[in-house]
mmCIF file as Biopython writes it, N, C-alpha, C and O atoms, coordinates in Angstrom:
data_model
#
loop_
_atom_site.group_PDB
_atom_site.id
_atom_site.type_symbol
_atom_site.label_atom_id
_atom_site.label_alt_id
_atom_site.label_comp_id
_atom_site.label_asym_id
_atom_site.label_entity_id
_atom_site.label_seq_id
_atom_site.pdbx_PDB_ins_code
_atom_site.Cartn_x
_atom_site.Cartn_y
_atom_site.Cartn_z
_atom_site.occupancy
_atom_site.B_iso_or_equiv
_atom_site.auth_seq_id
_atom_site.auth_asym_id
_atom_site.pdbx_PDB_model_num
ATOM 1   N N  . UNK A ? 1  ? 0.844   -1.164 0.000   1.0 0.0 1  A 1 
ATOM 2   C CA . UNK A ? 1  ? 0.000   0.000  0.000   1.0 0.0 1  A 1 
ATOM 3   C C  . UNK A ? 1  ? 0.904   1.247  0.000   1.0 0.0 1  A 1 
ATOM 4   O O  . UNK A ? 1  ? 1.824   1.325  0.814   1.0 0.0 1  A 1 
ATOM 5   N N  . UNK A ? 2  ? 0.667   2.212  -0.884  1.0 0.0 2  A 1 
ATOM 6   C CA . UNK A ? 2  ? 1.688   3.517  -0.957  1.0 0.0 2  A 1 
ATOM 7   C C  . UNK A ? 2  ? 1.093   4.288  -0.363  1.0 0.0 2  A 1 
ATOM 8   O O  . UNK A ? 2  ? -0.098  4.597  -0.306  1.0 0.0 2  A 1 
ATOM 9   N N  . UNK A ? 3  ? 2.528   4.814  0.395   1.0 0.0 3  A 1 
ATOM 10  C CA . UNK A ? 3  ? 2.694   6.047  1.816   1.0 0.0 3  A 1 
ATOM 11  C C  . UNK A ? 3  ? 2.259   7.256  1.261   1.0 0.0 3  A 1 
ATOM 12  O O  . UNK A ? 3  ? 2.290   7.534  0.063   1.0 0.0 3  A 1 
ATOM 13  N N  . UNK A ? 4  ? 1.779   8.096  2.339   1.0 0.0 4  A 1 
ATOM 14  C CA . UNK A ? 4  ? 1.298   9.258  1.745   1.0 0.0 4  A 1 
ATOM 15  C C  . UNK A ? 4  ? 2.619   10.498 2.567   1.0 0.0 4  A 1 
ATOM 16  O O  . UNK A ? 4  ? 3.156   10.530 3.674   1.0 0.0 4  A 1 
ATOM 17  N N  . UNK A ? 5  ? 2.715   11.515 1.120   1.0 0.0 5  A 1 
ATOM 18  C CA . UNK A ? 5  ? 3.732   12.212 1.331   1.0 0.0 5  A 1 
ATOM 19  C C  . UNK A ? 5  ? 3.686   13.708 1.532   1.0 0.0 5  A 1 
ATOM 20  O O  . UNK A ? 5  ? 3.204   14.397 0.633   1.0 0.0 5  A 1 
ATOM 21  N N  . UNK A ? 6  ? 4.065   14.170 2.440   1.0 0.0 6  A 1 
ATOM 22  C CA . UNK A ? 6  ? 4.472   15.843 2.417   1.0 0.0 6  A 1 
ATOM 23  C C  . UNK A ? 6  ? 5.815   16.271 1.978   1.0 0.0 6  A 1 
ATOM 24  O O  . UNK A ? 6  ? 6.798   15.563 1.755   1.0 0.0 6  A 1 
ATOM 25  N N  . UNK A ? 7  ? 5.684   17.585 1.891   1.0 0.0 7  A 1 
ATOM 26  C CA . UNK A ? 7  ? 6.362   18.468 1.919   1.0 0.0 7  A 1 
ATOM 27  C C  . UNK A ? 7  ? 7.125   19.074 2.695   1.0 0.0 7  A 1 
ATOM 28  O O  . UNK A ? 7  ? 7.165   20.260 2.368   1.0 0.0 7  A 1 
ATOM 29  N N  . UNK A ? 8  ? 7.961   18.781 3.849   1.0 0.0 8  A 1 
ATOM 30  C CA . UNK A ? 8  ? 8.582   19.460 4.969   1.0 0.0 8  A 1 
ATOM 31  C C  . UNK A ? 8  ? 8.802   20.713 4.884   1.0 0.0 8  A 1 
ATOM 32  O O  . UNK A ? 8  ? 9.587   21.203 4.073   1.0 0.0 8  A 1 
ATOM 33  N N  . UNK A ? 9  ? 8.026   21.461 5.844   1.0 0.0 9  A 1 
ATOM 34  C CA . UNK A ? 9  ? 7.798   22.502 5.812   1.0 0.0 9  A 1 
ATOM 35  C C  . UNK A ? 9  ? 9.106   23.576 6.010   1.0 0.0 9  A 1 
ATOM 36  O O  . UNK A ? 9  ? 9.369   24.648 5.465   1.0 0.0 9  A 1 
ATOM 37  N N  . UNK A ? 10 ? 9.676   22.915 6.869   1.0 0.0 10 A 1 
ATOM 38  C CA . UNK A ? 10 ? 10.842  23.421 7.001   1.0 0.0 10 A 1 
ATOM 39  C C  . UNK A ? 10 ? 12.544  23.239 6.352   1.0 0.0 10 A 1 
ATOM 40  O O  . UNK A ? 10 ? 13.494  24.019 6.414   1.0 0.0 10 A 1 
ATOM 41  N N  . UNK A ? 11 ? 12.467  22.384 5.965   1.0 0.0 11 A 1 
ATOM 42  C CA . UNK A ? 11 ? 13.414  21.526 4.874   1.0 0.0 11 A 1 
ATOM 43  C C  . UNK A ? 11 ? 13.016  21.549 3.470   1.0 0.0 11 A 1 
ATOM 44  O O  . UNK A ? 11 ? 13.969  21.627 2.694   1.0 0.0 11 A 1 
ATOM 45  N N  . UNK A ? 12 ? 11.731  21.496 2.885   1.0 0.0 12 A 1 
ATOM 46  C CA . UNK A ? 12 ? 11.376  21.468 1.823   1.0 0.0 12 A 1 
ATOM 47  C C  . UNK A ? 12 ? 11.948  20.070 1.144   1.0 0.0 12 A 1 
ATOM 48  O O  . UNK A ? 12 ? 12.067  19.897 -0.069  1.0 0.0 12 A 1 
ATOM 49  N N  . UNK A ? 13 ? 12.354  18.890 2.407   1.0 0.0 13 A 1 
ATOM 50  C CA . UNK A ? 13 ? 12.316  17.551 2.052   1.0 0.0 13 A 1 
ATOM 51  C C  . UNK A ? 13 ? 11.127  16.825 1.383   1.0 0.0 13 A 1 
ATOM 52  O O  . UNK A ? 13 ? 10.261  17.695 1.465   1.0 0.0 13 A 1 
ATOM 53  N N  . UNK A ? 14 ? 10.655  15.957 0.883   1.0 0.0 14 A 1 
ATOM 54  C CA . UNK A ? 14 ? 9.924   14.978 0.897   1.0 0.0 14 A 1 
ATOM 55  C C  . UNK A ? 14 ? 9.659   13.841 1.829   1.0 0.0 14 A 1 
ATOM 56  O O  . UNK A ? 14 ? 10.083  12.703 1.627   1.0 0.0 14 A 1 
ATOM 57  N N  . UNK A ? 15 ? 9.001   14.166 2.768   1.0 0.0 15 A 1 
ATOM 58  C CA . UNK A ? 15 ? 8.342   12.734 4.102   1.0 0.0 15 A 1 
ATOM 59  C C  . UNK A ? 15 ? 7.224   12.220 4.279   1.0 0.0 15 A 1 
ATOM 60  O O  . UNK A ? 15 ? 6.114   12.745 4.366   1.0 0.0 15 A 1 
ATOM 61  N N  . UNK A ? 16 ? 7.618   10.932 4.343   1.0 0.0 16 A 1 
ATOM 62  C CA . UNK A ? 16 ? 6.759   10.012 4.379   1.0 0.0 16 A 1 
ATOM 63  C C  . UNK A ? 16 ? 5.124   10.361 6.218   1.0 0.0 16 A 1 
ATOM 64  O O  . UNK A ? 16 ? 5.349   10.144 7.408   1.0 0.0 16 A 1 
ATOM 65  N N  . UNK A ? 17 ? 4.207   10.727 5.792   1.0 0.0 17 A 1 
ATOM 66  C CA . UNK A ? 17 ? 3.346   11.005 6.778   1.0 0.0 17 A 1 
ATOM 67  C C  . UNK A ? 17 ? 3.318   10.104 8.074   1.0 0.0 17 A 1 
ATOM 68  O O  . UNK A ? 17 ? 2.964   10.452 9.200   1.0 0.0 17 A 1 
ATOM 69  N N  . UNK A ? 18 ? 3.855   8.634  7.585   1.0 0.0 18 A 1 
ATOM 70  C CA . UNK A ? 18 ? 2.949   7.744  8.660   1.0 0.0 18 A 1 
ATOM 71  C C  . UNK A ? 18 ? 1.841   7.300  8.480   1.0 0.0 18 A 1 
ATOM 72  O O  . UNK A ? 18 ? 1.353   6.560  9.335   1.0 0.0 18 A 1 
ATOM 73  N N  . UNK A ? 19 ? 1.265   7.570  7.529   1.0 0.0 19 A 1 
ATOM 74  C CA . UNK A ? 19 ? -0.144  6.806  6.828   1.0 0.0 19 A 1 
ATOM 75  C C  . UNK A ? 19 ? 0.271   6.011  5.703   1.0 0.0 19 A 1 
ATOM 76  O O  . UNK A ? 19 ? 1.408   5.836  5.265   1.0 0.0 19 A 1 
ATOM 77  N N  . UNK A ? 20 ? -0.792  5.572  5.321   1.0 0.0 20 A 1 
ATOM 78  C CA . UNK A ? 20 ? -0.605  4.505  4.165   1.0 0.0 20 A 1 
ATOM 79  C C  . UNK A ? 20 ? -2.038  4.736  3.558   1.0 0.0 20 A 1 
ATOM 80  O O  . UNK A ? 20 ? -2.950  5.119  4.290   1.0 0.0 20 A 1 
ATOM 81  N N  . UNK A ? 21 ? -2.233  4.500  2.209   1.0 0.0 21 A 1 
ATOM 82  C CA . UNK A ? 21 ? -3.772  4.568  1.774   1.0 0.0 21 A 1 
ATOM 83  C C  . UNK A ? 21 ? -3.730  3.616  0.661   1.0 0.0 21 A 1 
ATOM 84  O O  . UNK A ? 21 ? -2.683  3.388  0.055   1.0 0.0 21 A 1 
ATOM 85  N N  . UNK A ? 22 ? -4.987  2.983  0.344   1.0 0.0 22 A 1 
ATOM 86  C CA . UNK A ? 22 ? -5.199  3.055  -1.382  1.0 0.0 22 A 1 
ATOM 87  C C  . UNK A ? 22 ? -6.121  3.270  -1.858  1.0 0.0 22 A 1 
ATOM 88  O O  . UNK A ? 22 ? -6.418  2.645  -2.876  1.0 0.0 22 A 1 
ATOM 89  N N  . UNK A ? 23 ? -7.362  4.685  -1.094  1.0 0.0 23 A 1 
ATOM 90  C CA . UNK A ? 23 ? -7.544  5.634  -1.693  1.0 0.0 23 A 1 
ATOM 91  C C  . UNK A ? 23 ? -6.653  6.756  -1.966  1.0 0.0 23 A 1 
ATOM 92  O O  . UNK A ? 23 ? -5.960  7.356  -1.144  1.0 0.0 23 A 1 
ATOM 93  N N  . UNK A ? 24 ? -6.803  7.070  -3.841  1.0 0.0 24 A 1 
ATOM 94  C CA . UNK A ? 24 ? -6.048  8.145  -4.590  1.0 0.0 24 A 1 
ATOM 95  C C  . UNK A ? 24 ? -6.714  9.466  -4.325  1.0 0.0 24 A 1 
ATOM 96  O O  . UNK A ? 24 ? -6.097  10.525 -4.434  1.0 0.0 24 A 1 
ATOM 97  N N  . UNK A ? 25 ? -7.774  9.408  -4.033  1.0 0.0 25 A 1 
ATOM 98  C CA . UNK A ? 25 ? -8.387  10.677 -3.644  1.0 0.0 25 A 1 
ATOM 99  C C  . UNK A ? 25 ? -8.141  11.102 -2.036  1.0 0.0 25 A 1 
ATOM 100 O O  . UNK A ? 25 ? -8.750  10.688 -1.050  1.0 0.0 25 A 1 
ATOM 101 N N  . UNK A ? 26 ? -7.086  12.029 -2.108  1.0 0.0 26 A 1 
ATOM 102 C CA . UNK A ? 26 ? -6.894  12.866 -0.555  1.0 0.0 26 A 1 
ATOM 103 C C  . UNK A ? 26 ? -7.547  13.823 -0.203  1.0 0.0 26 A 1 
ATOM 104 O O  . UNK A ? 26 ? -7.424  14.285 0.931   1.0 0.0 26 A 1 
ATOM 105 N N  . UNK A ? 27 ? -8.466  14.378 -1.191  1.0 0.0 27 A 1 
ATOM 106 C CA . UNK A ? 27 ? -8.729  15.561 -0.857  1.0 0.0 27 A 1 
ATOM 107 C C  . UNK A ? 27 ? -10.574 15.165 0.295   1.0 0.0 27 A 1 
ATOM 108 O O  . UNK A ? 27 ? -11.533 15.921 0.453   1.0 0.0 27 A 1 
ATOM 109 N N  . UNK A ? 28 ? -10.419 14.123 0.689   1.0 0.0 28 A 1 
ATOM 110 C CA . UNK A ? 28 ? -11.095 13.855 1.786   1.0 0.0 28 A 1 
ATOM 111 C C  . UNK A ? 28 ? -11.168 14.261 2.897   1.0 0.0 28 A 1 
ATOM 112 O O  . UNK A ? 28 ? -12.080 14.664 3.618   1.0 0.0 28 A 1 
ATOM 113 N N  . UNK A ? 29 ? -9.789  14.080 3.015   1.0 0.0 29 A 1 
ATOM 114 C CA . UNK A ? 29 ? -8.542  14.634 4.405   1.0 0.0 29 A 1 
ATOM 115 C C  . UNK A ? 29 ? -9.189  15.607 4.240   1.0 0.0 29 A 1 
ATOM 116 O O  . UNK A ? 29 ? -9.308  16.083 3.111   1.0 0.0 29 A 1 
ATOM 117 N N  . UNK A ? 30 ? -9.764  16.146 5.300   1.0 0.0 30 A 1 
ATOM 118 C CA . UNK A ? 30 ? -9.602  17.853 5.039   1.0 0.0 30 A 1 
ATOM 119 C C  . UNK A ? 30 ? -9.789  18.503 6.954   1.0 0.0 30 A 1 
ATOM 120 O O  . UNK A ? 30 ? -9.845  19.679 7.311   1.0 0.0 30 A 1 
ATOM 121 N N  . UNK A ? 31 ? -9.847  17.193 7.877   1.0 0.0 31 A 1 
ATOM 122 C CA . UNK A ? 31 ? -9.395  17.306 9.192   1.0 0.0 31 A 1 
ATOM 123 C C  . UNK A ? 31 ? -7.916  17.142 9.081   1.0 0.0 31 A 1 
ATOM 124 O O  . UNK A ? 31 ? -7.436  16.158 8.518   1.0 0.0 31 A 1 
ATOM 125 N N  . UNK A ? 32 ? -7.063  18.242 9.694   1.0 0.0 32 A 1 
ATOM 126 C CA . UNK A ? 32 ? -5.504  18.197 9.805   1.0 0.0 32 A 1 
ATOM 127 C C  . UNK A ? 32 ? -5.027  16.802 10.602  1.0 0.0 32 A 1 
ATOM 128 O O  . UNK A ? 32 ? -5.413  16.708 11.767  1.0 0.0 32 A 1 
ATOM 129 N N  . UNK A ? 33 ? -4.409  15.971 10.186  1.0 0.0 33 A 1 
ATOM 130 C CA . UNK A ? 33 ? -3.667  15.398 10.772  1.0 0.0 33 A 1 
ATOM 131 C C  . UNK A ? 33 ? -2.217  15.883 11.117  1.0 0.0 33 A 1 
ATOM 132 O O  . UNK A ? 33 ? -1.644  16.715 10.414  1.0 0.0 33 A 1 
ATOM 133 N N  . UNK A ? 34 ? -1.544  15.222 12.437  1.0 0.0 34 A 1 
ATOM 134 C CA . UNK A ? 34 ? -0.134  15.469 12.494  1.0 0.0 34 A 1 
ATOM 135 C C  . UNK A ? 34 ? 0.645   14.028 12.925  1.0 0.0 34 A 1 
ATOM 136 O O  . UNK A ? 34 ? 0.343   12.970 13.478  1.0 0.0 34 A 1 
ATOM 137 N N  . UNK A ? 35 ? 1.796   14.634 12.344  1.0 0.0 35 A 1 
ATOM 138 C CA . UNK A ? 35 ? 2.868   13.543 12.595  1.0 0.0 35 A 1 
ATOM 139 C C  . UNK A ? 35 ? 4.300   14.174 12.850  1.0 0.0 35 A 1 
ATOM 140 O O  . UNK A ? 35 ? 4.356   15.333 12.440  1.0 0.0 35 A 1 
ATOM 141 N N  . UNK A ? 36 ? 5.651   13.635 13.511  1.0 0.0 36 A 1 
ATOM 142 C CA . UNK A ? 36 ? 6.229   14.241 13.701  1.0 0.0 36 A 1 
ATOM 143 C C  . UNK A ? 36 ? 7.474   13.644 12.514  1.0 0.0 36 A 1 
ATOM 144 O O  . UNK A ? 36 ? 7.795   12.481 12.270  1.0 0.0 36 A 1 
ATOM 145 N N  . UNK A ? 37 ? 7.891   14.683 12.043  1.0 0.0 37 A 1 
ATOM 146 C CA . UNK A ? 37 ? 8.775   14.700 10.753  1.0 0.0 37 A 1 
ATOM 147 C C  . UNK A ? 37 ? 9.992   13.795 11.216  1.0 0.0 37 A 1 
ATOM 148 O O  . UNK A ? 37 ? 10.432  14.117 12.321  1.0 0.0 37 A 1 
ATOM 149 N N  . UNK A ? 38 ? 10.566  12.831 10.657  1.0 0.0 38 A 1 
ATOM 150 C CA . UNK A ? 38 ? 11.415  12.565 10.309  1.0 0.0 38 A 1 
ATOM 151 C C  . UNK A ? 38 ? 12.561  13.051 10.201  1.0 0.0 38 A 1 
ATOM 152 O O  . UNK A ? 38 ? 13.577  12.816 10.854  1.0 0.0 38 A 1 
ATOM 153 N N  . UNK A ? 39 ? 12.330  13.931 9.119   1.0 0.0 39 A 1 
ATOM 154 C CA . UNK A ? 39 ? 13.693  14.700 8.622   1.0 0.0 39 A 1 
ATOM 155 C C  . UNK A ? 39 ? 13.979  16.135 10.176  1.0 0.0 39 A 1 
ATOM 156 O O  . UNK A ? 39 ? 14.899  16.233 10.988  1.0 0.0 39 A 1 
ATOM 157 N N  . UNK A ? 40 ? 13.221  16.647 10.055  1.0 0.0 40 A 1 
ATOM 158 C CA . UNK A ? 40 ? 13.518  17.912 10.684  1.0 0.0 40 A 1 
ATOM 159 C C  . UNK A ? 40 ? 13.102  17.663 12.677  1.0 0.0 40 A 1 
ATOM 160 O O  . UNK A ? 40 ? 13.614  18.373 13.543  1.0 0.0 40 A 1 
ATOM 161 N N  . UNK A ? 41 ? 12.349  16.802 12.900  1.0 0.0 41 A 1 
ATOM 162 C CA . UNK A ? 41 ? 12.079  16.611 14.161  1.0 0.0 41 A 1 
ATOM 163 C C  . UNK A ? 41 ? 10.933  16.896 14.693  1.0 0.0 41 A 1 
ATOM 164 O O  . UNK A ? 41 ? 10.528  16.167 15.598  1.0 0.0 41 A 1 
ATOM 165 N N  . UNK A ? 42 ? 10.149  18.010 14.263  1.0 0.0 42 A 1 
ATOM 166 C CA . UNK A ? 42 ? 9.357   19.058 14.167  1.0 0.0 42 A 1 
ATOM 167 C C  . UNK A ? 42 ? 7.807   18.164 13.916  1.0 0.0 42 A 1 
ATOM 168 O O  . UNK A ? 42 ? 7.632   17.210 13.158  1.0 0.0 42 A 1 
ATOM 169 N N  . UNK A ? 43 ? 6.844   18.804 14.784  1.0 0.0 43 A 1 
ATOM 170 C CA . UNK A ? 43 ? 5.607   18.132 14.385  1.0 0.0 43 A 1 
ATOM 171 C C  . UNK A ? 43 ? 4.571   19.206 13.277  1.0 0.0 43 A 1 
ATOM 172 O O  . UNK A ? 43 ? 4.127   20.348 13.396  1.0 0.0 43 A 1 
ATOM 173 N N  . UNK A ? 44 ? 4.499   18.230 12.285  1.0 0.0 44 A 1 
ATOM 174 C CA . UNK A ? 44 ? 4.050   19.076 10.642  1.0 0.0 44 A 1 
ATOM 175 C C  . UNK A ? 44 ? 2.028   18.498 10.905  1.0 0.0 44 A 1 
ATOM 176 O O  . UNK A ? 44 ? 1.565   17.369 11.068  1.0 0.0 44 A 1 
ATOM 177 N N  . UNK A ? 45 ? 1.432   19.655 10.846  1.0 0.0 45 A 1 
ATOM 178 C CA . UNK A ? 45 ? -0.200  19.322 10.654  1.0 0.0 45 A 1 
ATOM 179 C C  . UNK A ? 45 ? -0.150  19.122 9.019   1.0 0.0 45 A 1 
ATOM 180 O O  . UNK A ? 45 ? 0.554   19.781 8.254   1.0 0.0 45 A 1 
ATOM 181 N N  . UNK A ? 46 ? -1.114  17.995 8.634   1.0 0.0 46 A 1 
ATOM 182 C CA . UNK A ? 46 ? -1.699  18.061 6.995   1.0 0.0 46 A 1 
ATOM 183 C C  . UNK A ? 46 ? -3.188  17.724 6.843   1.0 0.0 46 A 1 
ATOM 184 O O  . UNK A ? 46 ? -4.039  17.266 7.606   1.0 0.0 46 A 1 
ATOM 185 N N  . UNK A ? 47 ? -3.169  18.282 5.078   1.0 0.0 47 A 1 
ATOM 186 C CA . UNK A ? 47 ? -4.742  17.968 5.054   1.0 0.0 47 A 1 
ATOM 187 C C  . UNK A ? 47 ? -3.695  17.239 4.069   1.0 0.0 47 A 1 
ATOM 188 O O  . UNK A ? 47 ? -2.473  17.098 4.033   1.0 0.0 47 A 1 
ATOM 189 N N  . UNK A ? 48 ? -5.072  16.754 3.098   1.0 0.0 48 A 1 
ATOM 190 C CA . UNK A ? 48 ? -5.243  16.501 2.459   1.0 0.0 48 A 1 
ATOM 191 C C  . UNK A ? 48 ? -4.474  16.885 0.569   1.0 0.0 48 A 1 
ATOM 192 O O  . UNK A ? 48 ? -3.827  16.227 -0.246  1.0 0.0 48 A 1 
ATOM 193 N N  . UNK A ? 49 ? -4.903  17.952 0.611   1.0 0.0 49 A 1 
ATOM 194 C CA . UNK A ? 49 ? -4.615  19.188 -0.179  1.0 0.0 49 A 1 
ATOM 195 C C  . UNK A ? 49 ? -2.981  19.375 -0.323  1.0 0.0 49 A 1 
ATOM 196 O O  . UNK A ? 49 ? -2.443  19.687 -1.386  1.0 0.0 49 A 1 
ATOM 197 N N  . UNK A ? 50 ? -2.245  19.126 0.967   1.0 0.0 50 A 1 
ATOM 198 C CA . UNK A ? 50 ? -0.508  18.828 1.127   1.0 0.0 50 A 1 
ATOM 199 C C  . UNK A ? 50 ? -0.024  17.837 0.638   1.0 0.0 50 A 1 
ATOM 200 O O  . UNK A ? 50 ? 1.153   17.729 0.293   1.0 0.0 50 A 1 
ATOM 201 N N  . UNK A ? 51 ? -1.041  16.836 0.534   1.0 0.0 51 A 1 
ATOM 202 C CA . UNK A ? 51 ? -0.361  15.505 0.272   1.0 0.0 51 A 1 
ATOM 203 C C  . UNK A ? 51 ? -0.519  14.901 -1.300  1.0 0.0 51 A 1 
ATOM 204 O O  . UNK A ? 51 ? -1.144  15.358 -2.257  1.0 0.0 51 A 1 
ATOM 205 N N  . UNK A ? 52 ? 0.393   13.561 -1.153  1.0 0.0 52 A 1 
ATOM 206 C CA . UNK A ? 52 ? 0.107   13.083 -2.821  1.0 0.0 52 A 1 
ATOM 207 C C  . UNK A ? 52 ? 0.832   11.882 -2.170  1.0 0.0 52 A 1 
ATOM 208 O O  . UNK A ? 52 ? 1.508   11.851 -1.142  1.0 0.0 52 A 1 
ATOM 209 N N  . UNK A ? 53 ? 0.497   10.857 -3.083  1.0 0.0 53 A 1 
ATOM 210 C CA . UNK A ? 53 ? 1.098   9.456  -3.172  1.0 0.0 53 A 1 
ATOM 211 C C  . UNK A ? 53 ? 2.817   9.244  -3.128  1.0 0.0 53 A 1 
ATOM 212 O O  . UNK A ? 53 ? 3.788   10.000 -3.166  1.0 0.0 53 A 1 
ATOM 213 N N  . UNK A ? 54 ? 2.650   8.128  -3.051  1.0 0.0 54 A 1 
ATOM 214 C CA . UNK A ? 54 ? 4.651   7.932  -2.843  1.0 0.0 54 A 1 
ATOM 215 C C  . UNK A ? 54 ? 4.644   7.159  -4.537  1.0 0.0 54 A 1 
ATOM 216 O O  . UNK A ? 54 ? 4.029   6.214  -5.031  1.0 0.0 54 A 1 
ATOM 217 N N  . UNK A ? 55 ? 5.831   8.289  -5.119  1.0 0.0 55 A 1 
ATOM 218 C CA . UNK A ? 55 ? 5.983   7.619  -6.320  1.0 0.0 55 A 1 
ATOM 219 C C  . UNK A ? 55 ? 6.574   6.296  -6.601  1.0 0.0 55 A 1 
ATOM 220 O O  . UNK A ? 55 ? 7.145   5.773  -5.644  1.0 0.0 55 A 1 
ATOM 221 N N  . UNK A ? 56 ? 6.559   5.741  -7.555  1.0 0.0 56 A 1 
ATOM 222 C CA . UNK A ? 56 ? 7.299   4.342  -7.620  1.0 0.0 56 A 1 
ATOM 223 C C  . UNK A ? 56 ? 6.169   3.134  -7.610  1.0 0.0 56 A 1 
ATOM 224 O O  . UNK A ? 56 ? 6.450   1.976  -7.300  1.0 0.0 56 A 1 
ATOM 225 N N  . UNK A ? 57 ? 4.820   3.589  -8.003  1.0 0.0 57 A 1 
ATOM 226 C CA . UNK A ? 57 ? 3.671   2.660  -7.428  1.0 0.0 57 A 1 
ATOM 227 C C  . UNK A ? 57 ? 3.778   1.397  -8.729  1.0 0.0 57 A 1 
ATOM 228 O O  . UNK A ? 57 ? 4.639   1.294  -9.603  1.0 0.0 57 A 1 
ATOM 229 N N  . UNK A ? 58 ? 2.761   0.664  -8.512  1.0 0.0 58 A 1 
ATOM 230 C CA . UNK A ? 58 ? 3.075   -0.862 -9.425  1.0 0.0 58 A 1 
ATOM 231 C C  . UNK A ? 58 ? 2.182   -0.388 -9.885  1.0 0.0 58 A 1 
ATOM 232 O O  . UNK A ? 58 ? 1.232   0.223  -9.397  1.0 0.0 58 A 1 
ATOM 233 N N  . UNK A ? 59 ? 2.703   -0.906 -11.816 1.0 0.0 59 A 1 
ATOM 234 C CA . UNK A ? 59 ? 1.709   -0.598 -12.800 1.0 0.0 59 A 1 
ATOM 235 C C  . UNK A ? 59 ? 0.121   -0.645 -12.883 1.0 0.0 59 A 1 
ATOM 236 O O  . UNK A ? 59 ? -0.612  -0.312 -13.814 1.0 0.0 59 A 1 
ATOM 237 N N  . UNK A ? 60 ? -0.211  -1.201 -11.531 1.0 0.0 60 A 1 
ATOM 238 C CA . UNK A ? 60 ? -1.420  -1.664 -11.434 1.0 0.0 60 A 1 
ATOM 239 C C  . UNK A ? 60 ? -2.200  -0.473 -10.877 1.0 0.0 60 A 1 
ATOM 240 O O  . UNK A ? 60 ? -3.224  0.068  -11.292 1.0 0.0 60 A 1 
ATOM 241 N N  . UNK A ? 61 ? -1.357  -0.198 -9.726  1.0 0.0 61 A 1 
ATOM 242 C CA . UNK A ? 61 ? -1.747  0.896  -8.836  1.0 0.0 61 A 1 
ATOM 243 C C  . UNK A ? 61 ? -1.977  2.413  -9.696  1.0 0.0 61 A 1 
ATOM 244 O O  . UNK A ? 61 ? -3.069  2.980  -9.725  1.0 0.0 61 A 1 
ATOM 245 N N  . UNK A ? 62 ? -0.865  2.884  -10.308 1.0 0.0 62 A 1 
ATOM 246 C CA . UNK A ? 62 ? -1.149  3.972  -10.958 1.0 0.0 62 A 1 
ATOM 247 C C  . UNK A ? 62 ? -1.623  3.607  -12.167 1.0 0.0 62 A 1 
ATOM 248 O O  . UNK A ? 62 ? -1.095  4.391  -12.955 1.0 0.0 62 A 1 
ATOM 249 N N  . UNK A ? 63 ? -2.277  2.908  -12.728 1.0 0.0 63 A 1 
ATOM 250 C CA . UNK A ? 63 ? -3.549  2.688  -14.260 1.0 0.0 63 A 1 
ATOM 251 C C  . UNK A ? 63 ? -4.627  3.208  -13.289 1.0 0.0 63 A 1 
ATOM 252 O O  . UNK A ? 63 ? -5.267  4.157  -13.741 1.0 0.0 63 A 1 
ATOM 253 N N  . UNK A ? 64 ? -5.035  2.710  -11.802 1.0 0.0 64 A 1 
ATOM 254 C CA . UNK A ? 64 ? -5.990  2.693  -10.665 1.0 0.0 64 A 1 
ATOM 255 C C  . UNK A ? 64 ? -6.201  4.478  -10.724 1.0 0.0 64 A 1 
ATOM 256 O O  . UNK A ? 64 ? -7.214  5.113  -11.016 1.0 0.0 64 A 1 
ATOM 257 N N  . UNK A ? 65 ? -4.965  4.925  -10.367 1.0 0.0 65 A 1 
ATOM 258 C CA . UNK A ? 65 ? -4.659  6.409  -9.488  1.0 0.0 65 A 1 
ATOM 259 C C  . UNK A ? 65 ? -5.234  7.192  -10.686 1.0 0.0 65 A 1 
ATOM 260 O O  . UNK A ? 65 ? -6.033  8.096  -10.442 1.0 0.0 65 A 1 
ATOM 261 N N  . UNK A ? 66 ? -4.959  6.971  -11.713 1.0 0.0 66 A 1 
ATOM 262 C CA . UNK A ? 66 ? -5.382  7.781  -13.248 1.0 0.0 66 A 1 
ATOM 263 C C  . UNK A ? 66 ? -6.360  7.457  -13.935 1.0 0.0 66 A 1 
ATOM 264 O O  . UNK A ? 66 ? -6.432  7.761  -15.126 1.0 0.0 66 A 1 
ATOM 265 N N  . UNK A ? 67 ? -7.226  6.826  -13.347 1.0 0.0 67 A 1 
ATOM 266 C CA . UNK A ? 67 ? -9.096  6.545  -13.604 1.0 0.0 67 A 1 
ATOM 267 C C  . UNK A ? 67 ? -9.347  8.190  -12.955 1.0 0.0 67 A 1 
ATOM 268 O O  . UNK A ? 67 ? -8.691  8.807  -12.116 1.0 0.0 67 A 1 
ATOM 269 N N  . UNK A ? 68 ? -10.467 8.545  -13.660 1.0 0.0 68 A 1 
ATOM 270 C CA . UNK A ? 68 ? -11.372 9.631  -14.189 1.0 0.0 68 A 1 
ATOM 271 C C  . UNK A ? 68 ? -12.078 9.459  -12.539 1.0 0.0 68 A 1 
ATOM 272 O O  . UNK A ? 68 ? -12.145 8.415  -11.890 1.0 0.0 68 A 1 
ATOM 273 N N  . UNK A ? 69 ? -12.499 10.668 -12.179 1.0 0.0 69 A 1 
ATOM 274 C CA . UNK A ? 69 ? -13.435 10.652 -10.247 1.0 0.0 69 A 1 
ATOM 275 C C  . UNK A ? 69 ? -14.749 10.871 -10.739 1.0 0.0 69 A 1 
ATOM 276 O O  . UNK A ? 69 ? -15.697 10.943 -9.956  1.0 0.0 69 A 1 
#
């Protein structure tokens, strides 16, 4: 199942949230979750709207992610 990813707010890294989905539609999220970053230490709030899939998905998954909503 592919991780869902931010933006480090403060690094402008790429990190992994701590969630996992295989719904492609995030824009559900729209209560902030938080998690505490990885990279920077720092606890980052997200919606939905911040996030996107972890690239590298199996051909199966992204034919899935690129169906029409």
């Amino acid at each position: 199942m592919p991780r869902i990813i931010i933006v480090c707010p403060t690094t402008g890294a790429d990190v992994p949230t701590g969630h996992r989905t295989q719904d492609f539609d995030l824009s559900a999220v729209v209560e902030p979750r938080s998690f505490r970053c990885p990279v920077c230490q720092r606890v980052h709030a997200w919606r939905g709207d911040d996030a996107r899939i972890e690239a590298g998905l199996t051909p199966a998954a992204a034919r899935l992610a690129a169906l029409p909503q």
